[in-house]
C-alpha atoms as an extended CHARMM CRD file, in Angstrom:
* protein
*
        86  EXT
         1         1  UNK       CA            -42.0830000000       33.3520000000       37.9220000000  PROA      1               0.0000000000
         2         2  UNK       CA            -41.4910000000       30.1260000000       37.3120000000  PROA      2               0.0000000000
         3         3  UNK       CA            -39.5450000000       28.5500000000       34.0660000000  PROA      3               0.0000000000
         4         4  UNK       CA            -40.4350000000       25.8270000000       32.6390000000  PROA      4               0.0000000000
         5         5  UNK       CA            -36.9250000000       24.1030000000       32.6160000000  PROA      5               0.0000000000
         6         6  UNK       CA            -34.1130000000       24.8530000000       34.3300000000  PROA      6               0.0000000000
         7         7  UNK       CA            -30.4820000000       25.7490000000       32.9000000000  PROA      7               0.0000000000
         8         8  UNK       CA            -29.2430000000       22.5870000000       34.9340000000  PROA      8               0.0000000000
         9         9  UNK       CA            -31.8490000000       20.6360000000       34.1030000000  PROA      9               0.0000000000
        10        10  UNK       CA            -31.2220000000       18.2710000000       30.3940000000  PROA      10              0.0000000000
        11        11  UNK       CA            -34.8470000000       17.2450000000       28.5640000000  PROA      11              0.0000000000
        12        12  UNK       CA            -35.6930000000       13.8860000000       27.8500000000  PROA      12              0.0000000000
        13        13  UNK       CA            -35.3820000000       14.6280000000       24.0760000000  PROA      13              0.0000000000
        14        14  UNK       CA            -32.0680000000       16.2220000000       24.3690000000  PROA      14              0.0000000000
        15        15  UNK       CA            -30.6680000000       12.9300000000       25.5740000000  PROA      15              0.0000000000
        16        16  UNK       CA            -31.9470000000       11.1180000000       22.8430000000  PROA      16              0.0000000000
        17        17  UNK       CA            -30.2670000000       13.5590000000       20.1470000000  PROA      17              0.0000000000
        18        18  UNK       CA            -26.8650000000       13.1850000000       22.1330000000  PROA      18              0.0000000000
        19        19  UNK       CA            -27.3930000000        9.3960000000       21.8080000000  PROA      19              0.0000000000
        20        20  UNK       CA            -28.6900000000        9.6720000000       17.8560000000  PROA      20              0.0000000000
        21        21  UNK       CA            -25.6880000000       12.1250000000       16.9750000000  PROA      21              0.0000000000
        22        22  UNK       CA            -23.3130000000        9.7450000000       18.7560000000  PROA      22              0.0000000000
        23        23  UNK       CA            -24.5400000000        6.8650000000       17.1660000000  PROA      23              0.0000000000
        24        24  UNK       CA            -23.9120000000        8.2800000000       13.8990000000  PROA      24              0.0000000000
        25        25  UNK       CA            -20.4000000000        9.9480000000       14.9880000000  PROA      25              0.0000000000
        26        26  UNK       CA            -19.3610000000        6.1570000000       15.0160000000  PROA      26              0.0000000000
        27        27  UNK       CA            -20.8170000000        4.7810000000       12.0050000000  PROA      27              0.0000000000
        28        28  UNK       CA            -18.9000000000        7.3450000000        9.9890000000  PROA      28              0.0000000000
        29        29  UNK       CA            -15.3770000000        5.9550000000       12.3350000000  PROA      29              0.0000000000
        30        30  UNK       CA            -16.7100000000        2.5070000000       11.3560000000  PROA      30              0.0000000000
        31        31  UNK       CA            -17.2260000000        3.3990000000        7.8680000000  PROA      31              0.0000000000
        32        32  UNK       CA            -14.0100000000        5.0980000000        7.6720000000  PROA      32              0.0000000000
        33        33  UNK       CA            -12.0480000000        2.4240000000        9.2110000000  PROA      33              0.0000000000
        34        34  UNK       CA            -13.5260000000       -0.1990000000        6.7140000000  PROA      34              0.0000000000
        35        35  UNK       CA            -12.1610000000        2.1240000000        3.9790000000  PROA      35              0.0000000000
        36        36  UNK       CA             -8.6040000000        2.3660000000        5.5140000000  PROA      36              0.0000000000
        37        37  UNK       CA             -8.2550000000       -1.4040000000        5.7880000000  PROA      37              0.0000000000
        38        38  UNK       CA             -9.4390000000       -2.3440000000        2.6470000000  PROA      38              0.0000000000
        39        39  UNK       CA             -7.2250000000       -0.1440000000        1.2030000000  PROA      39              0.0000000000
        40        40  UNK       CA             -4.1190000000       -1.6870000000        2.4940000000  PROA      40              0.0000000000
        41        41  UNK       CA             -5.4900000000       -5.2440000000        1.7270000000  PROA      41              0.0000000000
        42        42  UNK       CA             -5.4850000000       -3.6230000000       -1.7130000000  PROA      42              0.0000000000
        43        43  UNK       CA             -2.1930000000       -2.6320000000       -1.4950000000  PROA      43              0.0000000000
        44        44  UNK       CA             -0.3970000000       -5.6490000000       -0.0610000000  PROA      44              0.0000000000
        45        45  UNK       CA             -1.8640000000       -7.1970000000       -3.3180000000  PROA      45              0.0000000000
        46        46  UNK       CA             -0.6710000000       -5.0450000000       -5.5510000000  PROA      46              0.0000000000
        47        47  UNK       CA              2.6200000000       -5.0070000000       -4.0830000000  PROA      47              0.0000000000
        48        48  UNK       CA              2.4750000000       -8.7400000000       -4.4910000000  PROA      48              0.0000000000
        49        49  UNK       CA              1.4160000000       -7.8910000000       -8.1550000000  PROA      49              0.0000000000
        50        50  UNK       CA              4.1360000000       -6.1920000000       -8.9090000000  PROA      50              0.0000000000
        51        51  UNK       CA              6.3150000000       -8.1790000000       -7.4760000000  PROA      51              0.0000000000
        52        52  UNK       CA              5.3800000000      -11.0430000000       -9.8500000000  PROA      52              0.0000000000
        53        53  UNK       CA              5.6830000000       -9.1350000000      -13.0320000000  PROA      53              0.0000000000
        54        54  UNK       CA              9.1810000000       -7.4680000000      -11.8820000000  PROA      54              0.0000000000
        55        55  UNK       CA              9.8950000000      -11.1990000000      -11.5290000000  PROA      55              0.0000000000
        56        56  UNK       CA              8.6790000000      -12.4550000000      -15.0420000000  PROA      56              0.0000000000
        57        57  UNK       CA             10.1770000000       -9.0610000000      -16.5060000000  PROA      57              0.0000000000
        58        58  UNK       CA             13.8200000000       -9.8510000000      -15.0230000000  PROA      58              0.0000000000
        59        59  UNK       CA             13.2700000000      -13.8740000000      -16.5170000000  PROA      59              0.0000000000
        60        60  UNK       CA             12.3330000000      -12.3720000000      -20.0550000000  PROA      60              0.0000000000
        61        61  UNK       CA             15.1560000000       -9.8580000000      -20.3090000000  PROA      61              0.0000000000
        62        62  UNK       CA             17.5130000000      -12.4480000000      -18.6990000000  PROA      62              0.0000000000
        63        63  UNK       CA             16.7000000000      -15.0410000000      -21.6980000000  PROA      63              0.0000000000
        64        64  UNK       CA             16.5510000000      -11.9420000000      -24.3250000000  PROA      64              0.0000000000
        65        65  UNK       CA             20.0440000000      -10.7910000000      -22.9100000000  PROA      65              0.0000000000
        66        66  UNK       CA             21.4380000000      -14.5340000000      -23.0400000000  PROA      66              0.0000000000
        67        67  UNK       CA             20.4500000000      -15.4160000000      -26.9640000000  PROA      67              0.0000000000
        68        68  UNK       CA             20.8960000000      -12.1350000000      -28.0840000000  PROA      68              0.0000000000
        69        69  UNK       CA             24.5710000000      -11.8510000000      -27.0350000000  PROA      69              0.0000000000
        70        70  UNK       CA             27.7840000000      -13.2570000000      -29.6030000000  PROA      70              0.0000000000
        71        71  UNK       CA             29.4990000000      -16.3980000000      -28.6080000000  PROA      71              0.0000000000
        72        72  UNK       CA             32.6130000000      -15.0000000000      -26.2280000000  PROA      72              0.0000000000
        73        73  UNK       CA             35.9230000000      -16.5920000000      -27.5020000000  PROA      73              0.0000000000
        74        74  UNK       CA             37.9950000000      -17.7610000000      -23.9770000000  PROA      74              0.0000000000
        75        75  UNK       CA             41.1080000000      -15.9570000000      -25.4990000000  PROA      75              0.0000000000
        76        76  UNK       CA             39.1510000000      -12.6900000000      -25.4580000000  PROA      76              0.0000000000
        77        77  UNK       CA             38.2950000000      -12.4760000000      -22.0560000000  PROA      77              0.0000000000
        78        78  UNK       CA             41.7610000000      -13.3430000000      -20.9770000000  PROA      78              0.0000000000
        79        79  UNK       CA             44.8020000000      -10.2980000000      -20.9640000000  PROA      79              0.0000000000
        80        80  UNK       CA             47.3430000000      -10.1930000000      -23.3010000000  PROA      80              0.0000000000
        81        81  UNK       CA             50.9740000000      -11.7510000000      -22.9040000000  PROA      81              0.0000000000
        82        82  UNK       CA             52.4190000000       -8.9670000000      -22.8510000000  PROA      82              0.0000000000
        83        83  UNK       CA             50.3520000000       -7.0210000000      -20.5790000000  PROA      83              0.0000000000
        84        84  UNK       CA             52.2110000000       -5.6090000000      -17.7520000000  PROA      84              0.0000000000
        85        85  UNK       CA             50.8060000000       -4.6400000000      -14.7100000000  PROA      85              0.0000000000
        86        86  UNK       CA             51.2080000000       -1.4100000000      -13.0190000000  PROA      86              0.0000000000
């Protein structure tokens, strides 16, 4: 009684499976690793985005906050004569 192939014993076109499944187990890595780092390029522009319109935001309500405010009288600002202090 002989078998045809042994339990130790690995066929030719096993090998090549291992190597094909393998092969494809690190495309998908590859594939997945492309995705993660274009992501974060994405994301370190859009920070950068952001960054510029929080800047031109902050200018616009800084010259809308200026021209839109009453002319401050210098006696206003300061305290009374007879303010005491406590």
């Amino acid at each position: 009684m002989n078998l045809s192939s042994s339990p130790g014993r690995v066929r030719p076109f096993q090998n090549s499976e291992r190597g094909s499944a393998s092969l494809i187990v690190f495309a998908l890595i590859v594939v997945v690793g492309s995705f993660a780092v274009s992501n974060n390029i994405a994301l370190a522009h859009l920070q950068k985005e952001l960054r510029l319109v929080e800047q031109r935001q902050l200018q616009r309500s800084g010259a809308v906050a200026r021209t839109n405010q009453p002319p401050v009288e210098r006696e206003a600002i300061t305290a009374p004569k007879n303010f005491r202090s406590q």
